[in-house]
C-alpha positions in Angstrom: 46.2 -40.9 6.0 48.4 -38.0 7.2 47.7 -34.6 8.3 48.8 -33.3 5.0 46.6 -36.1 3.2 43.3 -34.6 5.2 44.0 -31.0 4.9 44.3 -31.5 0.8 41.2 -33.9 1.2 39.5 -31.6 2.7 40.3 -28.1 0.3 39.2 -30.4 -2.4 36.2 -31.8 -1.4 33.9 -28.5 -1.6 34.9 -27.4 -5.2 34.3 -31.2 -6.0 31.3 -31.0 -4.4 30.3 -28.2 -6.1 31.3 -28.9 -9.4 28.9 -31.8 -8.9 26.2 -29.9 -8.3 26.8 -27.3 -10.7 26.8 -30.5 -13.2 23.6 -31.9 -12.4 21.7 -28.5 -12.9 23.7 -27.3 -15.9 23.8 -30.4 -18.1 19.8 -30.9 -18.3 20.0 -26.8 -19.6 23.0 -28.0 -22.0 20.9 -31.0 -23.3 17.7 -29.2 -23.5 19.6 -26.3 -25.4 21.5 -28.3 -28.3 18.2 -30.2 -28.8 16.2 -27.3 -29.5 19.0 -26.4 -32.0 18.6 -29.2 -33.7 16.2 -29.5 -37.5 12.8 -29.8 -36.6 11.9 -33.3 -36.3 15.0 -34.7 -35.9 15.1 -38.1 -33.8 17.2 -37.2 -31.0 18.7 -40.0 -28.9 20.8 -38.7 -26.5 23.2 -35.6 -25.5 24.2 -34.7 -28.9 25.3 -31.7 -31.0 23.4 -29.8 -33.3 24.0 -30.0 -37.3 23.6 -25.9 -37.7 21.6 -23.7 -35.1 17.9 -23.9 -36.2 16.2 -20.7 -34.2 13.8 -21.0 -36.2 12.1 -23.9 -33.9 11.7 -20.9 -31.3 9.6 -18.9 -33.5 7.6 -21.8 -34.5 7.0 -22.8 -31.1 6.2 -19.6 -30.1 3.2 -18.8 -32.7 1.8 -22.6 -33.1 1.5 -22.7 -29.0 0.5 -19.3 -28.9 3.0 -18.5 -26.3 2.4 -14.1 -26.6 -0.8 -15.1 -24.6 0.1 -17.9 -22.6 3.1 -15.4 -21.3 1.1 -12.5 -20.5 -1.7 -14.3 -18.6 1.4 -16.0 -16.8 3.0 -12.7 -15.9 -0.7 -11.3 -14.8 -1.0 -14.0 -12.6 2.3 -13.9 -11.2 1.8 -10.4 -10.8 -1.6 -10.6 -8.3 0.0 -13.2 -6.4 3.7 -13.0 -5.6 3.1 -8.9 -3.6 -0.4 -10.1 -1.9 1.2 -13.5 -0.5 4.3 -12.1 0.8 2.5 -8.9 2.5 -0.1 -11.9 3.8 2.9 -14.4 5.0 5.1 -11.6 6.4 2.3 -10.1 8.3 1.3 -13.8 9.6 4.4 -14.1 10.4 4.9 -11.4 12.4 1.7 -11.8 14.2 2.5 -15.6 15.0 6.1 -14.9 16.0 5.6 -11.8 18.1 2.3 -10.9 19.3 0.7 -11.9 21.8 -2.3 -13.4 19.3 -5.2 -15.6 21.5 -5.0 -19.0 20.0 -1.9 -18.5 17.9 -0.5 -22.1 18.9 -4.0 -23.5 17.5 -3.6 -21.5 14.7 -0.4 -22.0 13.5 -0.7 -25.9 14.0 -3.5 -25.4 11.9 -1.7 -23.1 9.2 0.5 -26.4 9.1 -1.5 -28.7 8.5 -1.5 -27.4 5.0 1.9 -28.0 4.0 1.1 -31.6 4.4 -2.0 -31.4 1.9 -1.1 -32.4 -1.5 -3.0 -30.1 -3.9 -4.6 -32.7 -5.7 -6.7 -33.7 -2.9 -8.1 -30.3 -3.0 -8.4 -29.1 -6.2 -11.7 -30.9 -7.1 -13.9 -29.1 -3.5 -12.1 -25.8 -4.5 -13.2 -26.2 -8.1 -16.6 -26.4 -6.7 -16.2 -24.1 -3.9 -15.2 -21.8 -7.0 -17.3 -22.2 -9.5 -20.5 -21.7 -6.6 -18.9 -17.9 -6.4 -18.3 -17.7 -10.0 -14.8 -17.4 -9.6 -13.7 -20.1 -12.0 -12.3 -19.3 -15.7 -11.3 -16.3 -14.2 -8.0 -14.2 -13.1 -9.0 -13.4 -9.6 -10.2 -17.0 -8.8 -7.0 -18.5 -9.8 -4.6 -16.0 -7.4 -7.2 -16.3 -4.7 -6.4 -20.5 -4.9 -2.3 -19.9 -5.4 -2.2 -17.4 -2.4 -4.2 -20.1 -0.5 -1.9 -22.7 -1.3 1.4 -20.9 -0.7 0.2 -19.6 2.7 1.5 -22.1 4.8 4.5 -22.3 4.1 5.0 -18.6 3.4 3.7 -18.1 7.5 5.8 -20.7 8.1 9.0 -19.4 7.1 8.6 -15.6 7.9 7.5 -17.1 11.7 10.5 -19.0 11.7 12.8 -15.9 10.4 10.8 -13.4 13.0 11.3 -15.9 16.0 14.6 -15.4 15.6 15.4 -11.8 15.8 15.9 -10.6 18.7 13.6 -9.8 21.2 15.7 -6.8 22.3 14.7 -5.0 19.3 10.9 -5.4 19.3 11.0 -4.7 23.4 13.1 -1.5 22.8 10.9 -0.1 20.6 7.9 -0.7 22.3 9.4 0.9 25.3 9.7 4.0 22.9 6.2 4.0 22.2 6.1 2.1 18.7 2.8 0.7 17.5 3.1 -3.0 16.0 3.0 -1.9 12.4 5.9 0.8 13.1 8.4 -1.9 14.5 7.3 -3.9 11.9 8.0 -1.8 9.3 10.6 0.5 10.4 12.5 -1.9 13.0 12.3 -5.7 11.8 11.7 -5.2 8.0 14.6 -3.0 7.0 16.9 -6.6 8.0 14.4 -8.6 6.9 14.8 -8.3 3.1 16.8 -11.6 2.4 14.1 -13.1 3.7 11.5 -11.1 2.6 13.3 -11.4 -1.3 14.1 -15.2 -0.9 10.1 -15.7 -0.2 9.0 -14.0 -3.2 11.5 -15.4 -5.4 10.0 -18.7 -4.5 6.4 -17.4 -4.6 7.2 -16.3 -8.3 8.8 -20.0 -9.2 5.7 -21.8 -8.1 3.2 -19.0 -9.5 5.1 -19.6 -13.0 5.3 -23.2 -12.6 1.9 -23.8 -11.2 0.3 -26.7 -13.9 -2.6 -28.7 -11.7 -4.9 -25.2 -10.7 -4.5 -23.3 -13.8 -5.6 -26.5 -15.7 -8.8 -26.9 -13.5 -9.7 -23.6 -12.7 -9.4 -22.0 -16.1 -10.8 -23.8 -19.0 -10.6 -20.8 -21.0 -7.0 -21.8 -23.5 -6.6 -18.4 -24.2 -6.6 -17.5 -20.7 -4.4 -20.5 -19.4 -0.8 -20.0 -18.0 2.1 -20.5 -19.9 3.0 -24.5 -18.0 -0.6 -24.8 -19.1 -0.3 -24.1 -22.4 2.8 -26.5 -23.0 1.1 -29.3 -21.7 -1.1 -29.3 -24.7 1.4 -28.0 -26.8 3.7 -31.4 -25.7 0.0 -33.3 -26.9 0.6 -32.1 -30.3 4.0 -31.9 -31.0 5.3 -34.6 -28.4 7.2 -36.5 -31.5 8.7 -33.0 -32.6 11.0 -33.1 -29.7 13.1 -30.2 -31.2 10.3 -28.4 -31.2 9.5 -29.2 -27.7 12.8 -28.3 -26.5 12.4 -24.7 -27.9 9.0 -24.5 -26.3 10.4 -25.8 -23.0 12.9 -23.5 -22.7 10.5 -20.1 -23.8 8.2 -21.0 -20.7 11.0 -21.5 -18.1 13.2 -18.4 -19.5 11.6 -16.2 -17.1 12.2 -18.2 -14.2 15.7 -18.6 -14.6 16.3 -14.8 -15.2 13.9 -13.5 -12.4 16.0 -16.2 -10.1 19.0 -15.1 -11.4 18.5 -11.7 -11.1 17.3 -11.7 -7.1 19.9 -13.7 -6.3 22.4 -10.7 -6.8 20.2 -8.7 -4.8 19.7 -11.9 -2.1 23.7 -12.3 -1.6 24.2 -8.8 -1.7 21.5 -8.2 1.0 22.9 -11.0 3.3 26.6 -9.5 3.0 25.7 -5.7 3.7 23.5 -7.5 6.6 26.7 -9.5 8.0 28.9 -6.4 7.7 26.7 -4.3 9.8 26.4 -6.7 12.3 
């Protein structure tokens, strides 16, 4: 191959790449898309194109699942914990990555130990470990379990980001006389919001997508999340797949456009961040 040969190899290979990628997330959105387009019932195959645009299967999905509800219990919930785990990771974090914290080593091994627990194995002594406090069927017991899930790896990657500032900083302004909290909060933070955004971005996805706790913890249906509430709704109407489709794409709508959204503000924070450096 000559050097030509590479260098055009090598320009073409990331926008193939790419393109690839871009492929494999947008066609399952494309698929999902035309079939909730399609007449309800319809026997659906494979990728194909709607006869008509039936909206109406978004409507009915909406008031036979309930979804008004479902929604606003999701956003309540999402609401309680996606601020309480990111102040509790990025203070963690800090603490873990800066101060001088007596047993920090033990603790943070320990912290870890948690992003190798599935959920599964722990959802049936927190059920009971719940419902002894009374917190099950209930808002505050379910963000309680979801900030204690995400911990780990929340500590873990705001540890990670604060290890790597550097030290100069943090030394500087204790030499000036600055608690913890104000180099914290006026020193390390203020570069810290890419990190800080990509965290709760993430918080948000698994708050919204959270199936397994919300199922055990709240056996309330009217007070059960919206991934919740389409898992039944899939029982009822799993032959309708139509109808499905519609319902599938109602409960991950706010995911995409919260994702979408803080990634402007992600690149945009990462790019004012490069300049000033």
């Amino acid at each position: 191959m000559t050097t030509s040969a590479r260098a055009v190899t090598g320009r073409l290979a990331a926008p193939v790449v790419l393109a690839l990628f871009m492929a494999a997330v947008l066609v399952p959105f494309a698929s999902l898309l035309l079939a909730s387009l399609q007449p309800a019932g319809a026997p659906l195959t494979g990728f194909a194109l709607p006869d008509g645009l039936h909206f109406e299967n978004f409507s009915r999905a909406w008031s036979a699942a309930g979804f008004g509800t479902l929604l606003r219990s999701s956003v309540v919930i999402a609401l309680c914990v996606v601020p309480a785990a990111v102040v509790c990771a990025t203070l963690a974090g800090y603490a873990l990555a800066t101060l001088e914290v007596p047993g920090r080593g033990r603790l943070y091994a320990y912290l870890l130990l948690g992003l190798s627990i599935p959920t599964e194995g722990t959802v049936i002594p927190l059920y009971y470990d719940m419902r002894a406090l009374g917190l099950t069927n209930t808002v505050p017991g379910l963000a309680l379990a979801e900030i204690g899930a995400f911990m780990p790896f929340g500590v873990f990657w705001m540890r990670a980001h604060f290890a790597t500032m550097p030290r100069s900083l943090i030394e500087a302004a204790r030499l000036d006389g600055a608690s913890s909290w104000a180099t914290l909060w006026r020193i390390l933070l203020p570069s810290s919001r890419p990190a800080v955004t990509t965290l709760g971005v993430l918080y948000f996805v698994w708050s919204w997508n959270q199936f397994l706790l919300p199922l055990i913890l709240i056996q309330d249906p009217a007070r059960r999340t919206a991934p919740a509430g389409l898992g039944f709704f899939t029982g009822q109407y799993g032959v309708d797949v139509p109808l499905l489709a519609a319902a599938t794409l109602i409960v991950i709508a706010p995911v995409v456009l919260v994702y979408l959204f803080f990634q402007r503000h992600f690149i945009s924070g990462v790019l004012s961040g490069a300049l000033k450096g």
